[in-house]
Steps between C-alpha positions, in 0.01 A plus 500: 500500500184514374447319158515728163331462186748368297765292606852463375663351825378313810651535791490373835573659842642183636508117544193506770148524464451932388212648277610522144783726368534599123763707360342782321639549179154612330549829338819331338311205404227704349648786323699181348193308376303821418787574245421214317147532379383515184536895401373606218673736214274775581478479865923415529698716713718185656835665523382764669279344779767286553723757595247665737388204666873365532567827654181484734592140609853698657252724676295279629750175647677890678167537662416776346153483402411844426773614328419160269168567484582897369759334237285273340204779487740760376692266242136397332363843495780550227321161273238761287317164398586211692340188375318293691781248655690813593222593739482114581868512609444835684170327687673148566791717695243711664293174625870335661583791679150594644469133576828387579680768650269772641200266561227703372256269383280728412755721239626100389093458394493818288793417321430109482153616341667732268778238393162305300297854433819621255447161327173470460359339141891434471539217668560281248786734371683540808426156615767424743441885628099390585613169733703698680256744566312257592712341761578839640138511610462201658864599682336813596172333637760253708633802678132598538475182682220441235619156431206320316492791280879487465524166355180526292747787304779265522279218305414760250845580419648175484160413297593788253827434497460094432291595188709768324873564600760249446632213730812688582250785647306250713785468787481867606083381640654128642774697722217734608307260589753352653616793715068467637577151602817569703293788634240226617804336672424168200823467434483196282225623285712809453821296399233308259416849322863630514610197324238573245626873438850323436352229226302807388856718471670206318229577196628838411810365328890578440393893424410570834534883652618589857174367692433183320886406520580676779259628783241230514725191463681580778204653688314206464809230635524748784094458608518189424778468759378706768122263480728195565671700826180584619440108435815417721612375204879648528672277269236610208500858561893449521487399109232723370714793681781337324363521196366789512883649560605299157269660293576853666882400438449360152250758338619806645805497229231543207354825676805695646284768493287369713806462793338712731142300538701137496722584736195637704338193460796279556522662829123394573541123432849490724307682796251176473731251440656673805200415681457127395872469597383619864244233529767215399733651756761587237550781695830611312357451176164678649750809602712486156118547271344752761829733498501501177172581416474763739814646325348496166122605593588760803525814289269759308374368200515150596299268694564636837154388636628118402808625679327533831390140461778360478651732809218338677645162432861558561388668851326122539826341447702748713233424824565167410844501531499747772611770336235726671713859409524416149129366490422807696666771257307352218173521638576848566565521148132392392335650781650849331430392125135412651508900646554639139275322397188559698304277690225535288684392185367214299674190496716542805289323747681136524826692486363676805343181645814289452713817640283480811535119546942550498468772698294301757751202470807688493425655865415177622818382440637822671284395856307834403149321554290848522647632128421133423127496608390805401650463126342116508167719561510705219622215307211281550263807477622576152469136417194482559384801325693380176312172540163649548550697208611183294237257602232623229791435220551123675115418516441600135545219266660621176433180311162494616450837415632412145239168471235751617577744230560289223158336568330857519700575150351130401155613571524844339635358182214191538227774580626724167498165312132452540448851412665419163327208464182692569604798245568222292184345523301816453753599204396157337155523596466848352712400185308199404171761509707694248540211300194392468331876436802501243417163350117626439604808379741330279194272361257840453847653269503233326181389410485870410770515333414136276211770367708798471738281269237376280347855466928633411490222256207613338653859478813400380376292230296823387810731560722252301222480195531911527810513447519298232207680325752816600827342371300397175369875468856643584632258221244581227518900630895425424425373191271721320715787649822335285238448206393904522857597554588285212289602298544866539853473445520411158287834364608693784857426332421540183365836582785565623737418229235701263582761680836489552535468084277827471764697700773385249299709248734776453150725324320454818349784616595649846109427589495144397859463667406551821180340486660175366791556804220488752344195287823325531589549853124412597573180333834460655351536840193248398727231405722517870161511674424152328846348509459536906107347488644203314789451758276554812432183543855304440656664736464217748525199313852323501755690457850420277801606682855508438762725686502796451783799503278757678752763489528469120100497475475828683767689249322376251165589603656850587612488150194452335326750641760821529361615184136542692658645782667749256210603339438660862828599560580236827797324598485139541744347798615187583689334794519123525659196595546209338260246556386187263133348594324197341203727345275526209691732341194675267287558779735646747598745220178598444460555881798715500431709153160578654587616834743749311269558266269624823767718621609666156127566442421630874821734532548836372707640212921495628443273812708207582390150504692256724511104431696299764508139613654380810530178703277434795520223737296276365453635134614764204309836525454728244402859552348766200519808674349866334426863621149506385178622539466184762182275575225694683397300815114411378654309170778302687234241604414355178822551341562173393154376418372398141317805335565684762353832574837656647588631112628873422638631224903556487663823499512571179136331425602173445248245555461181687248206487510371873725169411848508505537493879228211565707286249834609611378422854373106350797433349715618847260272669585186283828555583446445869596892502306821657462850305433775752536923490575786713365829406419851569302750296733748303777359649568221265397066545750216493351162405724202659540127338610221740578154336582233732892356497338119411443634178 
């Protein structure tokens, strides 16, 4: 049989000198391993692929290549997005059936090629995935005959997979590369790498699935075995067969399953063990193993190809034991299982050789020497094709191979280290230039600079002595302006209080009356304007506080001035909660009383004036909303400036000076609070106070 890609059982046609026979269990194997990889959430359709490929793997072990082939297309076209190790899966069947079954190298290429092309710049997310992909390569370029090439891909996977997957991964590569040994007919190096896949195996713990507990263990004890029969080693292969049937026996229980593939595979290692039993001449133990296995593997769905093998052997023992009829119906058997199959099928060839060789034998032992001869003929003929066609794979040194590649890889990495090193070089050479024009150019700065300073210094002295000079003038400006304010109260009172006295005259004359009314109010209005210039300037200084019931200071402000508001016929409105603030009490008032002074004065006869206070996140906000003739847009700017400009005359002529909002806005301020307004023309303004919660 010729050998497959991957190899789950080796088996051999009998205890003499033949070309190499595996059991081909590949598309088992590999829809097995491909399961495991590393899938992704986005790209995870498991259950489902499973379920096709299981169902494929039926197909395909019936023979029935197209109708598997139509499945597995069909099944996938219903995926609407399948990730990339779904089309992995789909390629790594495609590649063991072109390859292994149909032997179309050429379809096994495209597929092998698009098994890395699907995970390309994702290798190092679907890790395990990319070494297989890999290795599928290299087993395509073997069937190429492309041998060199082949095991320069097998170095790069096992290179790949040595640097990022775990140890338990590593043994899949060591029985490959052990299955290319026993190809070579180097059975001890072979044994040496098996051995390694089963130290490798031991590394993936007591949570092992189905293939690390199951399929290679026993795989591996079974190559193992079949390398020492080749060795005419019986009485090894007799143990290693032996063992592999107590790991079979003793692990099947934890996947029942899995019955179906173990007692496939149990079947297997008895049809070897059948044939190591031949060599020793245990020719009743030889019959008991062979029976059996042909019992268990002769049937659709099993291993019938493994079944012919081991009908090959027990027609051995029967011409042995002259029991030419019996030997006789069972070559019959294979030569019509080797019909069905085609002569052209891959992997049937030592089948056909060894079938050739019996039939040769068995009619010798009948005295039929012209049968005889002319099946001897075609036996050696085929030999010798099978051995031309081998002696590339026996002349190509694998190891060698690997030194040669791993030196290549040495030089490529030793070549892009002196390109670093150059880059490096440059890179220093080119940063140290930097450095250096950065250094100088650091120097000019600062020697710059050194003059720039002395020339700030300069300026800032005479800035600091300006302000001063300023500071002084503001001071003495302050001053005389408290001296001239002072001084103009005192007659501008007495005045007043003249007048006042006048209009207690009861003879006055209606003249004189109203002419000492507009005296008085003149006066009235003359002492306000000088009470705010003397408190323009304390507004900032420290203030007193103590807390505050700012609910009761509204209602009282309210009160205060509902006779002014009724003088114009408005209604004065409050809504409030309670809230208590650490706050100079006087000042705050006066804040208050002249924003509602504002409003009563701006507002028309019967309109409503609206006083709430609220709480805010950070803060207590209190709102003095009217229905007034509004702030025009061009006097909104200067609002709150000192002597401002943006002055009109209230509705009913009342006059302002330009101060009450600048002061009401310095006293907010040295409360660490904000003053702001909203307003449209003849629609009314609201003025809003915001003191801060720290208060």
């Amino acid at each position: 049989m010729i050998p497959a890609n991957n190899i789950y059982f080796l088996k051999s046609i009998d205890q003499l000198k033949q070309p190499i026979k595996p059991i081909i269990f590949i598309f088992i194997g590999m829809v097995i391993m491909s399961c495991k990889g590393n899938v992704t959430d986005n790209a995870d359709h498991k259950k489902y692929t499973d379920s096709i490929l299981d169902s494929t793997n039926t197909l395909l072990r019936a023979n029935k290549y197209k109708q598997a082939e139509a499945f597995i297309d069909n099944a996938y076209l219903k995926i609407s997005k399948p990730g990339p190790s779904d089309l992995w899966q789909k390629y790594d069947y495609k590649v063991n059936q072109y390859l292994n079954f149909e032997h179309n190298t050429a379809k096994a290429r495209i597929f092998a090629d698009s098994m890395l092309f699907v995970l390309k710049d994702k290798s190092q997310i679907y890790k395990k995935e990319y070494a297989h992909a890999l290795f599928s390569q290299g087993e395509v370029l073997m069937a190429e005959k492309r041998f060199y090439e082949a095991f320069k891909r097998y170095y790069d996977g096992r290179a790949f997979a040595y640097q990022y997957l775990e140890p338990c991964d590593y043994y899949h590569f060591s029985n490959k590369l052990g299955y290319v040994k026993y190809l070579q007919q180097e059975y001890i190096n072979a044994i040496k790498y098996y051995k390694q896949g089963l130290t490798e195996n031991f590394h993936c713990g007591p949570n092992r699935d189905f293939n690390d507990s199951f399929l290679y263990p026993q795989s591996n004890l079974n190559s193992i075995a079949l390398c020492y029969e080749h060795l005419k080693m019986p009485d090894s292969a007799v143990y290693y067969y032996q063992q592999a049937l107590k790991i079979i026996k003793e692990r099947a229980k934890v996947f029942p399953d899995r019955e179906h593939f173990t007692t496939l595979a149990r079947g297997v290692v008895l049809g070897n063990l059948g044939g190591v039993n031949l060599q020793l001449n245990n020719y009743i133990e030889a019959e008991k193993n062979l029976k059996e296995s042909i019992k268990i593997n002769d049937h659709v769905r099993y291993e019938q190809q493994d079944a012919q093998t081991a009908k090959l052997k027990l027609a051995n023992l029967y011409i042995k034991l002259s029991r030419f009829g019996e030997a006789d119906q069972l070559l019959n058997e294979v030569q019509q299982f080797l019909s069905i199959r085609g002569v052209n099928n891959f992997g049937l060839e030592s089948i056909r050789l060894k079938w050739l060789e019996l039939k040769s034998l068995n009619f010798q032992s009948l005295k039929k020497y012209d049968r005889a001869f002319e099946y001897q003929r075609r036996y050696y003929q085929t030999k010798d094709s099978t051995s031309s066609a081998n002696l590339g794979l026996k002349n190509t040194d694998m190891e060698e191979v690997f030194k040669n590649t791993e030196r290549q890889h040495k030089l490529v990495l030793l070549n892009k280290d002196n390109e670093l090193k150059t880059i490096f070089l440059v890179a220093l050479g080119i940063i140290l230039f930097l450095a250096i024009c950065l250094l100088l150019l650091v120097m000019y700065y600062l020697k710059n600079s050194k003059k720039r300073n002395l020339l700030l210094a300069e300026r800032n002295i005479q800035t600091q002595r300006s302000l001063k000079s300023l500071e002084e003038s503001q001071e003495q400006n302050s001053n005389l302006l408290k001296v001239v304010a002072h001084d103009l109260r005192n007659p501008i009172g007495g005045i007043t209080v003249g007048a006042a006295m006048i209009l207690e005259d009861p003879g006055l004359s209606s003249e004189s009356r109203a002419l000492m009314q507009l005296m008085l109010a003149s006066g009235q209005k003359s002492i306000e304007l000088v009470n705010d210039l003397l408190k323009v300037n304390t507004i900032v200084r420290e203030l007193e506080k103590e807390p505050v019931d700012l609910y009761a200071m509204l209602g009282y402000c309210i009160e205060l001035l509902r006779f002014k508001a009724e003088q114009k016929k408005q209604v004065l409105k409050l809504q409030a909660v309670q809230a208590t603030l650490a706050l100079n009490r006087e000042k705050i008032w006066r804040v208050i009383s002249n924003l509602i002074s504002n409003a009563i004065k701006f507002s028309p006869e019967k309109s409503i004036i609206n006083v709430s206070m609220e709480n805010s996140n950070d803060g207590i906000v209190i709102k003095v909303q009217d229905y007034g003739i509004g702030i025009p847009d061009h006097l909104k700017e200067g609002l709150f400036d000192m002597f401002t400009e943006s002055k009109r005359t209230g509705t009913s002529g009342e006059e302002t000076f330009g101060l009450g909002l600048a002061i009401s806005k310095q006293i907010v301020g040295a409360h660490g609070g904000k003053i702001w307004f909203k307003s449209k023309p003849n629609e009314g303004t609201t003025f809003y106070v915001k003191l801060p919660i720290a208060n």
